[in-house]
C-alpha positions as CSV (number, residue, x, y, z in Angstrom):
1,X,0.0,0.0,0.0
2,X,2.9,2.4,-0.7
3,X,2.4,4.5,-3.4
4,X,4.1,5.9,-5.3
5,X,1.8,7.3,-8.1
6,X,-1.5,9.3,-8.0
7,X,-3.2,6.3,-8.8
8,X,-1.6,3.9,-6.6
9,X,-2.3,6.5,-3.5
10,X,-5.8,6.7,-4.8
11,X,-5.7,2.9,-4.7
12,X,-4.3,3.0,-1.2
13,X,-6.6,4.8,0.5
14,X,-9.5,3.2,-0.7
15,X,-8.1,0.1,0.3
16,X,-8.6,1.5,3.6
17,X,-12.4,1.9,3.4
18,X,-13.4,5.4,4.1
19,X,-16.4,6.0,2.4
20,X,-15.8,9.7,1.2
21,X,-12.4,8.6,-0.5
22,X,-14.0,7.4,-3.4
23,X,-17.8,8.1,-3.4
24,X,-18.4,8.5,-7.2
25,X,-15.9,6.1,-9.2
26,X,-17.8,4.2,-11.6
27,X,-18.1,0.4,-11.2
28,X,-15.9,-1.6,-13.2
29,X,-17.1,-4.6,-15.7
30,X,-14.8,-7.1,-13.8
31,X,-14.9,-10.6,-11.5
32,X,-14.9,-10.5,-7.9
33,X,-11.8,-11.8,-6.5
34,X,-9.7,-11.9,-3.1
35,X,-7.6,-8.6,-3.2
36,X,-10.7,-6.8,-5.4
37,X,-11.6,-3.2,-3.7
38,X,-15.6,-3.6,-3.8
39,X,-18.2,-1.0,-2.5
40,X,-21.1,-2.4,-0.3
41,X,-24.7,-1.2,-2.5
42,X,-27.2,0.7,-0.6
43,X,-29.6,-1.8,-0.8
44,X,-27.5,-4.5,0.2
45,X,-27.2,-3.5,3.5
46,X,-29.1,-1.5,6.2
47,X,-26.0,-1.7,8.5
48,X,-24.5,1.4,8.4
49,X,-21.8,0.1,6.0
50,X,-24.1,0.7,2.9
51,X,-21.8,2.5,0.3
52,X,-18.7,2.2,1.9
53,X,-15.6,0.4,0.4
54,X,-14.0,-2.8,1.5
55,X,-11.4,-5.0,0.6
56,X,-12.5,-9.1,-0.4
57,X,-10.3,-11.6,2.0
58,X,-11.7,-14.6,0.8
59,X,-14.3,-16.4,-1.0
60,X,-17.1,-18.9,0.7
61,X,-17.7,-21.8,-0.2
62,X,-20.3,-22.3,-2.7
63,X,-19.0,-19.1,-5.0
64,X,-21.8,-17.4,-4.4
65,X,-20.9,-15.1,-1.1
66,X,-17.4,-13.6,0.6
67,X,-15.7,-11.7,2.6
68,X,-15.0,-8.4,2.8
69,X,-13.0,-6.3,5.2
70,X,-13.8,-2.8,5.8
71,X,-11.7,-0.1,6.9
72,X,-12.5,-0.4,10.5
73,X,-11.1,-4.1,10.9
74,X,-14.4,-5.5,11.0
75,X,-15.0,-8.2,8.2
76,X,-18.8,-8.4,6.7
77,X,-20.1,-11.7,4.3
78,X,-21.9,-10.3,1.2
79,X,-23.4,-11.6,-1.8
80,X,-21.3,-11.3,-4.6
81,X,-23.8,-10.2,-7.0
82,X,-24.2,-7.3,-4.7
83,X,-20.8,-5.8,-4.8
84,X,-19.7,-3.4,-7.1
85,X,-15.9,-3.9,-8.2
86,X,-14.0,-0.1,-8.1
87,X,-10.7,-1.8,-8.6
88,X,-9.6,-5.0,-10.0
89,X,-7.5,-8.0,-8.9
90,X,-3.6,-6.8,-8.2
91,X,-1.5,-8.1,-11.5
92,X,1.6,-8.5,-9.0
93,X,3.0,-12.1,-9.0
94,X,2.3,-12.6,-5.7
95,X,0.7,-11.2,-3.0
96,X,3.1,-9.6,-0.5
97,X,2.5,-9.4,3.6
98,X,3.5,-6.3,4.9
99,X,2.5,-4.2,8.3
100,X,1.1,-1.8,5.6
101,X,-1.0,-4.6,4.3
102,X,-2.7,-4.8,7.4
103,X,-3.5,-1.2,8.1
104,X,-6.7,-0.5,10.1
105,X,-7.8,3.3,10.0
106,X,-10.5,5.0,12.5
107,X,-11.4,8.5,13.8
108,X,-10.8,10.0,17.3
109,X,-13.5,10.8,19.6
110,X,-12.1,14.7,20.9
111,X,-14.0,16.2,23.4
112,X,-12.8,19.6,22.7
113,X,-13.8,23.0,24.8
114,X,-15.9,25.8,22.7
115,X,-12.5,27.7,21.8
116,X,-10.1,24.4,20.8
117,X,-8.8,24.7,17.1
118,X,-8.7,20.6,17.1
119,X,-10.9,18.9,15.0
120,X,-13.6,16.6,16.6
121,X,-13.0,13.8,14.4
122,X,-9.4,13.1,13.3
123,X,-8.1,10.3,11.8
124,X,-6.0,7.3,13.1
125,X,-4.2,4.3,11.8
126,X,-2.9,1.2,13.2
127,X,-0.5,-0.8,12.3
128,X,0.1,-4.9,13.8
129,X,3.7,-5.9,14.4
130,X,3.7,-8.6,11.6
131,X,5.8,-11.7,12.4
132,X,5.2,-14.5,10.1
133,X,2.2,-16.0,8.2
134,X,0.8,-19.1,6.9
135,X,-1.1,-19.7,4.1
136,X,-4.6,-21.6,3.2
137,X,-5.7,-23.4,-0.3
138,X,-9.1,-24.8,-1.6
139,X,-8.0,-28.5,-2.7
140,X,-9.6,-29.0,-6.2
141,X,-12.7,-31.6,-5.3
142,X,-11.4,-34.3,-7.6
143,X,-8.2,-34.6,-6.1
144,X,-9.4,-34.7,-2.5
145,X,-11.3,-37.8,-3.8
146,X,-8.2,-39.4,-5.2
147,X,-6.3,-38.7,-1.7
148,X,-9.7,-40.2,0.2
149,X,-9.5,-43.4,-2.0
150,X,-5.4,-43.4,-2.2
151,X,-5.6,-43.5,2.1
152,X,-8.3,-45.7,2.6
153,X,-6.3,-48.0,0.4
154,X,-3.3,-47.8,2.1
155,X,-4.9,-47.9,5.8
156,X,-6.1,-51.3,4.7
157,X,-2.9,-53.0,3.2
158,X,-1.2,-55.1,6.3
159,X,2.2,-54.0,5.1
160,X,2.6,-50.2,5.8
161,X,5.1,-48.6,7.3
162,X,4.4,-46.7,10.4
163,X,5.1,-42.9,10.9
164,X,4.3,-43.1,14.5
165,X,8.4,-43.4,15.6
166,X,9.0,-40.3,13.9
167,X,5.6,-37.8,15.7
168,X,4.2,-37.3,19.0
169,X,0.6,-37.8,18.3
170,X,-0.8,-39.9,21.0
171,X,-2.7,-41.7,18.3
172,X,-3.8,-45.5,20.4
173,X,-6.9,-46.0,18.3
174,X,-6.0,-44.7,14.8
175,X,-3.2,-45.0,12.6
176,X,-0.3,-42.5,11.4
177,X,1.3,-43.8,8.3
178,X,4.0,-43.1,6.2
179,X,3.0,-42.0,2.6
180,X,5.9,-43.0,0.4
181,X,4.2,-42.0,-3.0
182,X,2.4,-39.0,-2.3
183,X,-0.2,-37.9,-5.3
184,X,1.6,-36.2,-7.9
185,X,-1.0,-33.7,-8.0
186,X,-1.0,-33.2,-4.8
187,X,2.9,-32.5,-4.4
188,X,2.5,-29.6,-6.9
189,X,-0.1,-28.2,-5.1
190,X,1.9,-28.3,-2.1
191,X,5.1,-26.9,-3.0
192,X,3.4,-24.0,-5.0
193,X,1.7,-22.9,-2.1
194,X,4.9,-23.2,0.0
195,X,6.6,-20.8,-2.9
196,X,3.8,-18.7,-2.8
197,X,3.9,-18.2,0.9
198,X,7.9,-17.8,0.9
199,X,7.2,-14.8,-1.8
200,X,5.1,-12.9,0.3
201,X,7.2,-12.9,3.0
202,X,10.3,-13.0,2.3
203,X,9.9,-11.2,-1.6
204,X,12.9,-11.2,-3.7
205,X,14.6,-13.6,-2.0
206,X,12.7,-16.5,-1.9
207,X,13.1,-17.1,-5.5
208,X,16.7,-18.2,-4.6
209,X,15.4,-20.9,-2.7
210,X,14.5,-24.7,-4.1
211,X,11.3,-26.1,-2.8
212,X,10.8,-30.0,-2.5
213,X,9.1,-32.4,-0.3
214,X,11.0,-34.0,2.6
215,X,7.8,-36.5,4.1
216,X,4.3,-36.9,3.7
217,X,2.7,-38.8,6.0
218,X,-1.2,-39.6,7.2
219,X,-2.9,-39.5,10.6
220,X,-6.3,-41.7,11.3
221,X,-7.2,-40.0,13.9
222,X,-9.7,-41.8,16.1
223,X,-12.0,-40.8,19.4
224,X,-9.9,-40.0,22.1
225,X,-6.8,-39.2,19.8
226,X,-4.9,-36.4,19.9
227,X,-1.3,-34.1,19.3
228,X,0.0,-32.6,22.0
229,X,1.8,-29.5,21.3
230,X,4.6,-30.0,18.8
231,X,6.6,-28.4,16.0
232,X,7.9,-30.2,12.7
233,X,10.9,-30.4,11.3
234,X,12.7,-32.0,8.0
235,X,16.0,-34.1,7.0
236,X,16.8,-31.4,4.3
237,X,17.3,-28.3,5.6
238,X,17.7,-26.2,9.0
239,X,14.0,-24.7,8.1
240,X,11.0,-25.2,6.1
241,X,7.6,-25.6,5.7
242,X,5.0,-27.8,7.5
243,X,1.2,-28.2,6.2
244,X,-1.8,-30.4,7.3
245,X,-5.0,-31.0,5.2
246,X,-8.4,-32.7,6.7
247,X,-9.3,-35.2,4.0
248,X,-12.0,-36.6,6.3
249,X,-13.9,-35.4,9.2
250,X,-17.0,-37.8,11.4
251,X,-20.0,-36.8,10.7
252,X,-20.1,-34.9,14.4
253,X,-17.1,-33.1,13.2
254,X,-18.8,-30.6,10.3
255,X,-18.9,-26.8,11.8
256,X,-16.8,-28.2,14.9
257,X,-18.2,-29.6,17.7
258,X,-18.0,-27.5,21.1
259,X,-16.8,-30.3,24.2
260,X,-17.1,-27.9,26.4
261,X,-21.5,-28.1,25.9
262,X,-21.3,-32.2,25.5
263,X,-24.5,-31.3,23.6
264,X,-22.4,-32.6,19.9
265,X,-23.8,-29.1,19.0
266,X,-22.0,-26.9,16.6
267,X,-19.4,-24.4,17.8
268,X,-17.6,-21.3,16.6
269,X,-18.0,-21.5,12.6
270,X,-20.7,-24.2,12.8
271,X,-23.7,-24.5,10.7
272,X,-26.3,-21.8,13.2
273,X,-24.4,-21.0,15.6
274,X,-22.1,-17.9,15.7
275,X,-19.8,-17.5,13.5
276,X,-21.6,-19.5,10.9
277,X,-20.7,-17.2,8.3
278,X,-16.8,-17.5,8.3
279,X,-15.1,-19.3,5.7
280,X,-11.6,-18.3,7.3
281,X,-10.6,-19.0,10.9
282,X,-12.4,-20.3,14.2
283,X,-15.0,-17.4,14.5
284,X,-16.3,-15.9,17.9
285,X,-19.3,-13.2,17.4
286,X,-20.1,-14.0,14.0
287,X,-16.9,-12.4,12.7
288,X,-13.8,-14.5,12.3
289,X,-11.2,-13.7,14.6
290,X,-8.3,-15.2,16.5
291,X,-9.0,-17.5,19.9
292,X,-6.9,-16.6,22.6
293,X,-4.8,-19.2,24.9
294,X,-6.4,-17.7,28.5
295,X,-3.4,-17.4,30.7
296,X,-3.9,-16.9,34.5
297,X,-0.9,-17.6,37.4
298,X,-1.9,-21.1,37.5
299,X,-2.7,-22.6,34.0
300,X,-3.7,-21.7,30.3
301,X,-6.6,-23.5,28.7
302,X,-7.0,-24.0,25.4
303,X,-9.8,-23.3,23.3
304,X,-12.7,-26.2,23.7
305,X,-13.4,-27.4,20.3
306,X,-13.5,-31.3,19.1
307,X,-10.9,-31.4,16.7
308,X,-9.6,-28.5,16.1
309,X,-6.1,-27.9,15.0
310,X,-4.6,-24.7,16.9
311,X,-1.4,-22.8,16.6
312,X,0.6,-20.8,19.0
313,X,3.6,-19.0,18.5
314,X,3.7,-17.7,22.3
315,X,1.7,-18.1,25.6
316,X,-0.8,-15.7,26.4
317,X,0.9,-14.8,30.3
318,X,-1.0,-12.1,32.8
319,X,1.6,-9.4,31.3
320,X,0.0,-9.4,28.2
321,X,-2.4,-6.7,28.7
322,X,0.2,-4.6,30.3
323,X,3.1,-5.4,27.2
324,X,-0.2,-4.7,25.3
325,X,0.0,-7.7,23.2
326,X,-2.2,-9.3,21.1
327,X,-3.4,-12.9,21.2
328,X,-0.3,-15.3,20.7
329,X,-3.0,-18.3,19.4
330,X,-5.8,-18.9,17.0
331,X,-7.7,-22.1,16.2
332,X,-8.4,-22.8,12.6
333,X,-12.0,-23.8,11.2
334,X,-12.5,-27.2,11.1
335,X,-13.8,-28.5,8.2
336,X,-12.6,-30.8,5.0
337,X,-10.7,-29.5,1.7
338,X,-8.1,-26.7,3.7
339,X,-4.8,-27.2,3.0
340,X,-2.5,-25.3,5.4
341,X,1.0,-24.8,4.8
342,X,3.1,-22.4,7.7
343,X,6.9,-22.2,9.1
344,X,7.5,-25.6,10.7
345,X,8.6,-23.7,13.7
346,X,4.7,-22.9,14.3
347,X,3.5,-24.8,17.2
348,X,0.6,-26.5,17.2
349,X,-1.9,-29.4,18.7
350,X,-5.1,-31.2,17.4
351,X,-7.6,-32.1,19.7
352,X,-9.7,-35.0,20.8
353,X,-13.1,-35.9,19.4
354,X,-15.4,-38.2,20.5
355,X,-18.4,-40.9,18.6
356,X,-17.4,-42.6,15.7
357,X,-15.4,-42.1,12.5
358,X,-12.2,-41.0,12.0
């Protein structure tokens, strides 16, 4: 978002949301896309947010609906035939993460005496302290069916070598088993992403870097199953990538059953119940947002939902607040067709699940 042109600053502040930035540029004939600038239609909406222009995050499932972050922070689902696109999908190679990337703007609340010279209303950015990333891909249906059959086939041969010597997973009911020809389809898709993730962090120089795959490997996980907290790491190289994909979830599993209701009713990003919009991350509030690890003298606990996969790159301790910190966790939505790929310094654990399947 740093420009350098009249049109790229034009670009940039729009990309920001305010409303009056851009209140009479004419739609565009083109495809909503992630990275699109879209304005939310007057009829669309009758949230206060009619008019004003947002950036699209991601797509939902289905094609029909997304997301689309406004200049607040807050992220709103609209239907894509609702949107009008003011500026097109970025031609860069690769999208690029950047604290500028990430800029949230708002206005000051001044109460100012009857002879002040300062504004009421002045504006304010903010700015997160990005560290890393990780990156998410919709597996093409047709391959996910091929990697289904391809590990139901080899869960069933008698001859297969285990993967267990090499994790922690306290897998006693399931299986985790070593994958030693991984879909060819599959490995593109893999190492691509890990490319495309390496570019927008690391820009220029990732492209002097050679991507391959060290081990692929599958987990059938099982009730009662689960990874304690663990980080990956490979036989080629001092660092790298890891990645996880749910080919599979039990029936009780879709929209991510809460254990902390013992109900089997759906939790954060489950069909009804809040967050039931998100097509990201673990939602709280009906917007998708980031679960904190709850840190008090005596213990953290984790967030309470069957299955999840959750990452931490630090624990949330009672100095937070006062190192004003923001949440060192999130837990990912749990659902089938997500492949993940993050540095394989990125700590993480998978929870239990209970009832059948695996």
């Amino acid at each position: 978002l740093e420009a350098d042109s009249a049109c790229e600053e034009w670009r940039a502040a729009a990309a920001r949301g305010h409303p009056a930035l851009c209140p009479e540029k004419p739609p565009l004939e083109a495809p909503v896309g992630i990275g699109c600038l879209v304005r939310l239609p007057h009829q669309a909406h009758s949230s206060g947010t009619e008019g004003w222009v947002g950036l699209v995050v991601s797509l939902c499932a289905g094609g029909s609906r997304c997301k689309v972050r406004l200049y607040t922070g807050e992220q709103k689902v609209a239907n894509i035939s609702d949107l009008e696109v003011i500026a097109g999908i970025c031609d860069d190679e690769s999208l690029e993460l950047s604290t500028f990337g990430c800029e949230v703007m708002d206005f000051l609340s001044l109460r100012s005496g009857p002879n002040s010279s300062i504004s009421s209303s002045i504006e304010y950015n903010v700015w997160p302290l990005v560290h890393s990333g990780l990156a998410r891909v919709r597996v093409p249906e047709d391959l996910m069916a091929r990697l289904d059959v391809q590990f139901d086939c080899l869960a069933q041969q008698a001859r297969v070598p285990s993967h267990a010597l090499f994790l922690v997973g306290e897998i006693s009911n399931g299986k985790q088993l070593t994958v030693t020809n991984p879909d060819e389809d599959y490995t593109t898709l893999l190492l691509e992403s890990a490319r495309k993730l390496a570019r927008s962090i690391l820009r220029e120089e990732a492209e002097e870097m050679d991507y391959d795959v060290d081990q692929v490997w599958t987990v059938h996980q099982r009730a009662g199953d689960y990874n304690p907290v663990h980080f990956h790491s490979n036989a080629r190289s001092d660092f790298g990538f890891s990645s996880f994909l749910h080919v599979r979830l039990p029936a009780q599993l879709h929209g991510g059953r809460d254990s902390s209701s013992g109900s089997g009713g759906s939790g954060p990003g489950g069909p009804g119940g809040p967050g039931s919009d998100s097509c990201g991350f673990a939602a709280s509030g009906g917007d998708p947002a980031l679960l904190p690890l709850h840190q008090d003298e005596e213990e953290w606990q984790p967030p309470c939902h069957d299955g999840t996969t959750n990452f931490f790159w630090r624990t949330d301790g009672g100095s937070a607040v006062e190192r004003l910190e923001s949440p060192g966790s999130m837990a990912l939505e749990i659902a089938e067709g997500f492949l993940y790929v993050f540095p394989q310094w990125l700590q993480h654990y998978v929870l239990p699940f209970q009832g059948e399947g695996e």
